[in-house]
C-alpha positions as CSV (number, residue, x, y, z in Angstrom):
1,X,-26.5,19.3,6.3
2,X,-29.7,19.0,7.9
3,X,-33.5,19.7,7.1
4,X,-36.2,20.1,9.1
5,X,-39.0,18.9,7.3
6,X,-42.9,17.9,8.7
7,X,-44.3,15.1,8.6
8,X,-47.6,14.0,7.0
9,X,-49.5,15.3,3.6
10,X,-49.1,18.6,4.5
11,X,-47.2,21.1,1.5
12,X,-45.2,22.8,4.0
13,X,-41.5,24.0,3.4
14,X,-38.1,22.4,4.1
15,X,-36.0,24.5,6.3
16,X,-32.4,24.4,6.6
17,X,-31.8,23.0,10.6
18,X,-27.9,22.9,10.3
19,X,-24.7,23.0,8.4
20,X,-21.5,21.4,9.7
21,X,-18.1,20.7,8.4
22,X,-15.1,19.2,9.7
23,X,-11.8,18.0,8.2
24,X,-11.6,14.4,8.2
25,X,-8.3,12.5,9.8
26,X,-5.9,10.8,8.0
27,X,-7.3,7.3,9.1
28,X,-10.6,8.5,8.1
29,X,-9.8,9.9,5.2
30,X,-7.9,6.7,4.1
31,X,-10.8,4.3,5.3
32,X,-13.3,6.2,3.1
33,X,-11.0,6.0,0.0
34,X,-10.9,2.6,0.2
35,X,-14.8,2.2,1.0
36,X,-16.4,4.0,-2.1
37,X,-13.9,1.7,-4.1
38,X,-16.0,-1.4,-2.4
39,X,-18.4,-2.8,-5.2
40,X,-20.7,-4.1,-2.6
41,X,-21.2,-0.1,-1.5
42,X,-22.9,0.7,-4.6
43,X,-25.3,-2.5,-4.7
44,X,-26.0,-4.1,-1.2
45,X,-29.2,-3.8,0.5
46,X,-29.7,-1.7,3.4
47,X,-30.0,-3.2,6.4
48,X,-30.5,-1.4,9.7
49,X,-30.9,-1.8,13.6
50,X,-31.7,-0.2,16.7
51,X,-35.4,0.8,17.5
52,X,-36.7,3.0,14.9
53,X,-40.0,5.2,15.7
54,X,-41.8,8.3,15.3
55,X,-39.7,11.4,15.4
56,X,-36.4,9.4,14.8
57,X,-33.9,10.8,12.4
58,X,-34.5,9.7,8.8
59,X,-30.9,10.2,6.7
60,X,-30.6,10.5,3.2
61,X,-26.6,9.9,1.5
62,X,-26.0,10.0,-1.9
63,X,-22.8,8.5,-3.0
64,X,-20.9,9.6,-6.0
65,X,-17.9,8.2,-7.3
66,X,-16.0,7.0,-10.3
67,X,-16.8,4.0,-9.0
68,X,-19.9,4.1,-8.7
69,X,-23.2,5.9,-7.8
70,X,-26.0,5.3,-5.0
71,X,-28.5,7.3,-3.0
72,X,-29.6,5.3,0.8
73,X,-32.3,6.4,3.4
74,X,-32.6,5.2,6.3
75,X,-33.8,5.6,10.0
76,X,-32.1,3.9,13.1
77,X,-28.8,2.7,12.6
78,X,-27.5,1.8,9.2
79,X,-25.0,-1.5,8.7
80,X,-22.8,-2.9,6.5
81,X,-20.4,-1.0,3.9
82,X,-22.7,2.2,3.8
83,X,-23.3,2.0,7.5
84,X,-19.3,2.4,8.1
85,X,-19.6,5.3,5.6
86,X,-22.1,6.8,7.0
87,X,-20.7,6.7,10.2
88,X,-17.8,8.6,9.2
89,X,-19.5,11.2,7.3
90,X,-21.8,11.5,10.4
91,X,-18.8,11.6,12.4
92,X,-19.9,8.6,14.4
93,X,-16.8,6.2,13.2
């Protein structure tokens, strides 16, 4: 899902800028699993690279599991155990 939301002070509203699905493969699906059951998902720091500037992309992912539970923003590219799940929930993997 994805919002388009203005910058600044301003009180403006959130709109709705697109909606995608898509069925994950088996060696996704199977690198994920074993991912959120990673303690180190729920409690490492977020770390990020790539330029990062005005009008970039800015991601919010929560993360909720049995195992455990965490919410990450970030802008550029995101790193470590969340950056690999985020790339396969972004469908960047």
């Amino acid at each position: 899902m994805s919002e388009t939301v203005p910058g600044g002070l301003l009180p403006t509203e959130r709109k709705l800028a697109s909606n995608d699905s898509r069925t994950l493969t088996d060696h996704e699906a199977a690198t994920l699993d074993r991912l959120v059951t990673t303690p180190s998902l729920y409690r490492e720091t977020k770390k990020t690279i790539e330029a990062r500037g005005i009008g970039a992309p800015f991601h919010v992912m929560s993360i909720v599991t049995p195992f455990g539970r965490t919410t990450i923003s970030w802008d550029g590219r995101l790193i470590g155990t969340s950056g690999a799940v985020a790339d396969i929930v972004l469908g960047k993997g």
